[in-house]
FIPADO-980895 format. One record per residue: x, y, z negated of N, C-alpha, C, O, CB in turn; residue number from 1; residue in three letters. Coordinates in steps of 0.001 Angstrom, whole numbers, plus 500000, padded with zeros to 6 digits. Atoms other than C-alpha are relative to their C-alpha. Glycine has a CB too. Example, Ala and Ser with C-alpha at 12.3 -4.5 7.8 and 13.67 -1.06 7.14 Angstrom:
BEGIN
   n_east   n_north     n_up   ca_east   ca_north    ca_up   c_east   c_north     c_up   o_east   o_north     o_up   cb_east   cb_north    cb_up    nr   rest
   500890    498810   500000    512300     495500   492200   500900    501200   500000   501936    501181   499335    499008     500027   498754     1    ALA
   499180    498810   500060    513670     498940   492860   499230    501090   499270   499739    502198   499101    500414     500462   501415     2    SER
This chain:
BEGIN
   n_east   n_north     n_up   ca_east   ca_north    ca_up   c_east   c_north     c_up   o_east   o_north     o_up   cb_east   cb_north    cb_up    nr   rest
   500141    500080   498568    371897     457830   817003   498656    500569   500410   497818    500496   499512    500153     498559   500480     1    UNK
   500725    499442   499673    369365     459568   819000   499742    499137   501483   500374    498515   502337    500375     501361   499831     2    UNK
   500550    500798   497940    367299     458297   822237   500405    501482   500773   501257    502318   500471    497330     499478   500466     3    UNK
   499938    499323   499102    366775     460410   825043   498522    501053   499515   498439    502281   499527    500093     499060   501394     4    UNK
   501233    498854   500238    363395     461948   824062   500078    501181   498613   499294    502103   498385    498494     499005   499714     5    UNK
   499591    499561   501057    365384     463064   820660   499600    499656   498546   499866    500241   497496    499866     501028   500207     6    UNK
   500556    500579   501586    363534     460745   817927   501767    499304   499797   502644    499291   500661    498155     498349   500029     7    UNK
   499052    500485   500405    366311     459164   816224   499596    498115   499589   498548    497581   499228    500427     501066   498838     8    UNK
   500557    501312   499668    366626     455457   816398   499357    499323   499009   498396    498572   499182    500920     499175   500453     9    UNK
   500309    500685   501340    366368     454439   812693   498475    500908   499698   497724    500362   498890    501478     500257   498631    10    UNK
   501085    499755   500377    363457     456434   812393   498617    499238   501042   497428    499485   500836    500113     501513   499901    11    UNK
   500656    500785   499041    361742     454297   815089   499502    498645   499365   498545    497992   499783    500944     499766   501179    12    UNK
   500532    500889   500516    361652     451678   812677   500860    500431   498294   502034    500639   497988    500247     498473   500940    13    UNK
   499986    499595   501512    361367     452497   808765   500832    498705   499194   500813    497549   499618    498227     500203   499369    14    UNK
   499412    500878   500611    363334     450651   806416   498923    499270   498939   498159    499924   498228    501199     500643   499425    15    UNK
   500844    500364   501254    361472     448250   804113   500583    500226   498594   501745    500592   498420    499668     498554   500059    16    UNK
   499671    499936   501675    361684     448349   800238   501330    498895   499854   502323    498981   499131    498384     499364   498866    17    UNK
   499053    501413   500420    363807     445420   800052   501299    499979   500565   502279    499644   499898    499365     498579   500515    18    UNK
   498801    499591   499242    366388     446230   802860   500701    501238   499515   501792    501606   499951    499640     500212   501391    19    UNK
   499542    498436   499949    366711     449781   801303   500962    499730   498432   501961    500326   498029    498318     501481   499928    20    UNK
   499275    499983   500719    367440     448139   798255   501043    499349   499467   501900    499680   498647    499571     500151   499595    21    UNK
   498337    500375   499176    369836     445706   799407   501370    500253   500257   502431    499861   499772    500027     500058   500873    22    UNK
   498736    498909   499820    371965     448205   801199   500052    500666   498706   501086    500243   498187    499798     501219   501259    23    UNK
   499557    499282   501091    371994     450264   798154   501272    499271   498707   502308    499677   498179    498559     500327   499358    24    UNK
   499035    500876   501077    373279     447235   795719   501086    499795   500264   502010    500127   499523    499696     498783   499684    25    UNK
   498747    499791   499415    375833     446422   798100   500881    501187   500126   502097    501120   499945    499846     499685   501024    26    UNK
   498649    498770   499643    377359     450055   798934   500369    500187   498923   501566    500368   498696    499757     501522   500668    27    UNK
   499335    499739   501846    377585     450509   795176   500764    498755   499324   501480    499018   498358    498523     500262   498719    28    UNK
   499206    501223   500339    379035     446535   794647   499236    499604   498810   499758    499238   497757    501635     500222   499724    29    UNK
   500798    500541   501128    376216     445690   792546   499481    498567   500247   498277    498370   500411    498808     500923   499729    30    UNK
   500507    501164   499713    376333     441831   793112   499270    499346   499219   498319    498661   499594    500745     499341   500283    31    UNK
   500997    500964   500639    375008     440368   790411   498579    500732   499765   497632    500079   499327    500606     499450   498541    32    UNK
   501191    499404   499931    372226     443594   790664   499637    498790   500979   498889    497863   500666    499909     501658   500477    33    UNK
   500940    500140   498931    371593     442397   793997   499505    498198   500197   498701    497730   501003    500840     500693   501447    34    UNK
   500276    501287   499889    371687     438552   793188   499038    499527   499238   498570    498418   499496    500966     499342   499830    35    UNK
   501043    499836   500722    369228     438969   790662   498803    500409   500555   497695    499890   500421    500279     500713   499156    36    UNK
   501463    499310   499079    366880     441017   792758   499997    499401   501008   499225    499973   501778    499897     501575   500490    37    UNK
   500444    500936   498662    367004     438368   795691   499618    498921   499426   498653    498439   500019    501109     499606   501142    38    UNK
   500428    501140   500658    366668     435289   793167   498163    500328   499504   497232    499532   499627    501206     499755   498591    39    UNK
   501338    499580   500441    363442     437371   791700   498863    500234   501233   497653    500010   501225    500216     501366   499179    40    UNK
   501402    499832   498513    361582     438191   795243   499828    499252   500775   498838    499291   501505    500020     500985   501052    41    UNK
   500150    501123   499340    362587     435007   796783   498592    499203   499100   497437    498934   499431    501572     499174   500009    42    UNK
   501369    500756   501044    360435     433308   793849   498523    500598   499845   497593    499819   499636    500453     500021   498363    43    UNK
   501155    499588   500009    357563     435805   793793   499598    499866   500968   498517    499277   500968    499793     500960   499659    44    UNK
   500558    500831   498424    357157     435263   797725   499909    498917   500176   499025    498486   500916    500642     500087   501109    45    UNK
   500883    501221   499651    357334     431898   797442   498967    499450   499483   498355    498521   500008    500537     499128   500026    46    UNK
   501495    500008   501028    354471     431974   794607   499125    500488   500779   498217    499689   500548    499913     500934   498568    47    UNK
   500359    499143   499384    352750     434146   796875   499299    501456   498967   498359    502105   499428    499137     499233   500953    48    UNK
   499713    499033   500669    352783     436822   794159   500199    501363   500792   499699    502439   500463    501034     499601   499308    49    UNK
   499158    498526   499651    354466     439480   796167   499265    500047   501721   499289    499266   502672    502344     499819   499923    50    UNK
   500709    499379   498858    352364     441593   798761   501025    500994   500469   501500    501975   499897    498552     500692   499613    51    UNK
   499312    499187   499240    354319     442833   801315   499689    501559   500430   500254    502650   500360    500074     499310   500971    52    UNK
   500513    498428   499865    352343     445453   802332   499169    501116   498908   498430    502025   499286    499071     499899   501095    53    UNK
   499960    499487   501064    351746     446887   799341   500908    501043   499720   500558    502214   499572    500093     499171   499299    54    UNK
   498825    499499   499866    355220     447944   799105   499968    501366   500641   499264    501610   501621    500767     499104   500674    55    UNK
   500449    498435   499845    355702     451956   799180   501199    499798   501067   501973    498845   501152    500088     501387   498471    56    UNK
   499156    500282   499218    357662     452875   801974   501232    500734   499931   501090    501505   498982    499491     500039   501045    57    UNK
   498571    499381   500470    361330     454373   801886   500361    501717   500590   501023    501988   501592    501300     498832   500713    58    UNK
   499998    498242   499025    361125     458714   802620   501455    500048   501076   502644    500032   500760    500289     501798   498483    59    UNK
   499425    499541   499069    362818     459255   805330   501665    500876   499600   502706    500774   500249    498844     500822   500593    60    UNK
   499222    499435   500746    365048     461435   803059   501282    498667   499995   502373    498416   500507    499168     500487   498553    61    UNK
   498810    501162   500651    366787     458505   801707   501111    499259   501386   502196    498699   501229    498856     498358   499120    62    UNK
   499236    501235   498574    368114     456717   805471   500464    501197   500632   501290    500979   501519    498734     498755   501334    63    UNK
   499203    499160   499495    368960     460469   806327   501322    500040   499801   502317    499922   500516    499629     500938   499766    64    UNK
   498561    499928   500674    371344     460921   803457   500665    498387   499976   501742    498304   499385    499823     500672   498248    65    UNK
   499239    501281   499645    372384     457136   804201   501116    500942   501088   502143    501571   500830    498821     498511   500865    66    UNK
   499553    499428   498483    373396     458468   807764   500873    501073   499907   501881    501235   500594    498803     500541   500900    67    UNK
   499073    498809   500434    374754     461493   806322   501626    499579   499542   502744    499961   499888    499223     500740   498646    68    UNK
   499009    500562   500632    376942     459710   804456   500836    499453   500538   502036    499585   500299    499733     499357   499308    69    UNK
   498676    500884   499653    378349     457204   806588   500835    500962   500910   502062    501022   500830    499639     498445   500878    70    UNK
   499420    498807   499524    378994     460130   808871   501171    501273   499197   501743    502257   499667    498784     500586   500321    71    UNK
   499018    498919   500630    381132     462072   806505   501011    498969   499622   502175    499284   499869    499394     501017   498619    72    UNK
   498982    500574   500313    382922     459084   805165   501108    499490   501825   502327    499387   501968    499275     498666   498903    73    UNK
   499414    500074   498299    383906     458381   809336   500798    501519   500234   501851    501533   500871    498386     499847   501392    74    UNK
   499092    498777   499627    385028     462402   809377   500858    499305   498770   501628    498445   499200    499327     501908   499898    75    UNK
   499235    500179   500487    386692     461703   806243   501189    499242   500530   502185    499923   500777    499522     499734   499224    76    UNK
   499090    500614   499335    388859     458857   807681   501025    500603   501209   502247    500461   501184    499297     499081   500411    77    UNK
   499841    499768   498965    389267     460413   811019   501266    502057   499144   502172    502697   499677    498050     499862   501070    78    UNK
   499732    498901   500312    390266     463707   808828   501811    499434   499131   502850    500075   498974    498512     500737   499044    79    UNK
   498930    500982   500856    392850     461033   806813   501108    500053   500789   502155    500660   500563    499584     498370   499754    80    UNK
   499554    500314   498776    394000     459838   810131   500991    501371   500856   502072    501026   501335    498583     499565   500771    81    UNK
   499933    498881   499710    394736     463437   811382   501094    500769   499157   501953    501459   499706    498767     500438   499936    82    UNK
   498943    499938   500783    396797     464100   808346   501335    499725   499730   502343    500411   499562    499745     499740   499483    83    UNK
   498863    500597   499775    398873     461427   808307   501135    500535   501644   502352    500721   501648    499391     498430   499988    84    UNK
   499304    499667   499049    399792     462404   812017   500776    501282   500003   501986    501219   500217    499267     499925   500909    85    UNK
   499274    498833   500579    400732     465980   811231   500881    499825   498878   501649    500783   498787    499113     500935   499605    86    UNK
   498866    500300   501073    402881     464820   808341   501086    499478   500799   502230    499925   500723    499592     498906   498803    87    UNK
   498484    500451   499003    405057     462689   811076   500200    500950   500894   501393    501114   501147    499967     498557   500974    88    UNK
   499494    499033   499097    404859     465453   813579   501060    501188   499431   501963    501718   500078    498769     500632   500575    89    UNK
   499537    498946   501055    405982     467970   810479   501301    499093   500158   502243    499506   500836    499098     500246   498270    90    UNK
   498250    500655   500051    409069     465312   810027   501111    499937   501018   502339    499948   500929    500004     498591   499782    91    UNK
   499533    500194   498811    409624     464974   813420   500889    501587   500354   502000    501666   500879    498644     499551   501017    92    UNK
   499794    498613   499733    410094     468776   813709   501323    500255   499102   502384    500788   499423    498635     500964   499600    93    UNK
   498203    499906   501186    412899     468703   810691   501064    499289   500484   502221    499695   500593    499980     499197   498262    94    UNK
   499192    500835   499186    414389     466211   812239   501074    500755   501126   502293    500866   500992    498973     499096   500731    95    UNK
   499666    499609   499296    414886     467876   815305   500560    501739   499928   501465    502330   500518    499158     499526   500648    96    UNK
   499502    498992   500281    415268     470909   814279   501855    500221   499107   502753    501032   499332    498791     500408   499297    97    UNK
   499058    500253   500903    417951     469707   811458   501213    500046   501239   502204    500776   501279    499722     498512   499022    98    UNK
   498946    500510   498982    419727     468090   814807   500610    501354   500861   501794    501536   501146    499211     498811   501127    99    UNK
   500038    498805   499255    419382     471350   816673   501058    501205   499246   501827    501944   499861    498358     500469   500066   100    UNK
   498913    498655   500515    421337     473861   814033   501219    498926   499406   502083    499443   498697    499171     501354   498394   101    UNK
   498675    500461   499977    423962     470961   813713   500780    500282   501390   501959    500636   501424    499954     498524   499689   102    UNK
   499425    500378   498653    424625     470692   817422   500223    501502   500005   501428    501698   500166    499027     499147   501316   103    UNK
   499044    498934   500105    424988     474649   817186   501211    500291   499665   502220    500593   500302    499697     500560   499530   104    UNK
   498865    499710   501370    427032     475064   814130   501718    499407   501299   502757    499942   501686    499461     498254   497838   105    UNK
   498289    500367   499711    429644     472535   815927   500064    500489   501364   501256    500445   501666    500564     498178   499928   106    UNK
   499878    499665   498852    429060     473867   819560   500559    501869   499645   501048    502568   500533    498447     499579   500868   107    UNK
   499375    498573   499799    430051     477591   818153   501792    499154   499222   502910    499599   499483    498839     501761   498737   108    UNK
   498201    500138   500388    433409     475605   816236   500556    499591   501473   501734    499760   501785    500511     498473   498599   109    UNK
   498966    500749   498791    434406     474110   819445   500178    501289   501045   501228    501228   501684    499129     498373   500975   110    UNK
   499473    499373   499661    434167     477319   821151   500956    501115   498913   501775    501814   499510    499164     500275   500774   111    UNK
   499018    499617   500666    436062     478904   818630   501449    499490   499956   502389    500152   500397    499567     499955   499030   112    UNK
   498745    501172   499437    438874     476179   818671   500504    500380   501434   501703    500380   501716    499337     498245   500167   113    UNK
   499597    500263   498566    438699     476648   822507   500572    501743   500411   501399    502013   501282    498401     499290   501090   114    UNK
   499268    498527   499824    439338     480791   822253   500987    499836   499210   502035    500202   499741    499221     501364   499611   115    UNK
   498845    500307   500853    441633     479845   819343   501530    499702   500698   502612    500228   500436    499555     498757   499210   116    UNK
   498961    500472   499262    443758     477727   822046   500392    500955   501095   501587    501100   501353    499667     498722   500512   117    UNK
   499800    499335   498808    443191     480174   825162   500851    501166   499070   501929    501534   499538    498483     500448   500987   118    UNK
   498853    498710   500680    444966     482922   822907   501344    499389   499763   502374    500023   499992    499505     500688   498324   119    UNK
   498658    500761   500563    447653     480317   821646   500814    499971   501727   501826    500656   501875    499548     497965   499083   120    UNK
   499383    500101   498609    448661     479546   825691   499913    501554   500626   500831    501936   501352    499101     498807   501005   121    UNK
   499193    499110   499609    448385     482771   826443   501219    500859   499387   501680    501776   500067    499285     500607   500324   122    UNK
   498833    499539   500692    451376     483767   823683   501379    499047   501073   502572    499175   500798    499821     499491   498009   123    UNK
């Protein structure tokens, strides 16, 4: 997302170390990573061990290709989505079409039948 002046919103506020690596454990389904690494920084913060600001901060790089990402997996879907509909429109079209060179086929026998008879009454 973008403001109005064109900074982008997430870059308005940087991700910390801990949130970056959070989201990461999770999108990959690394629970017992990530239950391990919250059991370990809960305990060093409450020791007071662990300096917050210390902590390096997360390049910009990394919350792009986040963003990148969720953005392609959203076209992806939307590209899924799009697929599926052209596959029923494609059926839809056989369908109708199928219906269309039946309703010929028997609309040329019935005039055939019907010159068949106009020749028979006129003998």
């Amino acid at each position: 997302m973008h403001l109005d002046d064109g900074t982008s919103i997430a870059s308005s506020k940087p991700e910390n170390s801990d949130e970056f690596l959070r989201n990461f454990f999770i999108k990959f389904g690394m629970k017992r990573t990530l239950d391990s690494f919250q059991q370990e920084w809960f305990e060093l913060k409450a020791k007071g061990q662990l300096d917050i600001s210390k902590l390096p901060a997360i390049p910009d790089i990394y919350r792009v290709n986040g963003e990148l990402s969720d953005e392609l997996a959203v076209m992806q879907q939307e590209l899924d989505e799009a697929r599926i509909l052209a596959e029923k429109a494609r059926s839809t079209y056989d369908k109708l079409r199928k219906q269309r060179d039946f309703q010929k086929i028997n609309h040329r026998r019935v005039q055939q039948e019907k010159q068949k008879l106009n020749i028979d009454i006129s003998k």
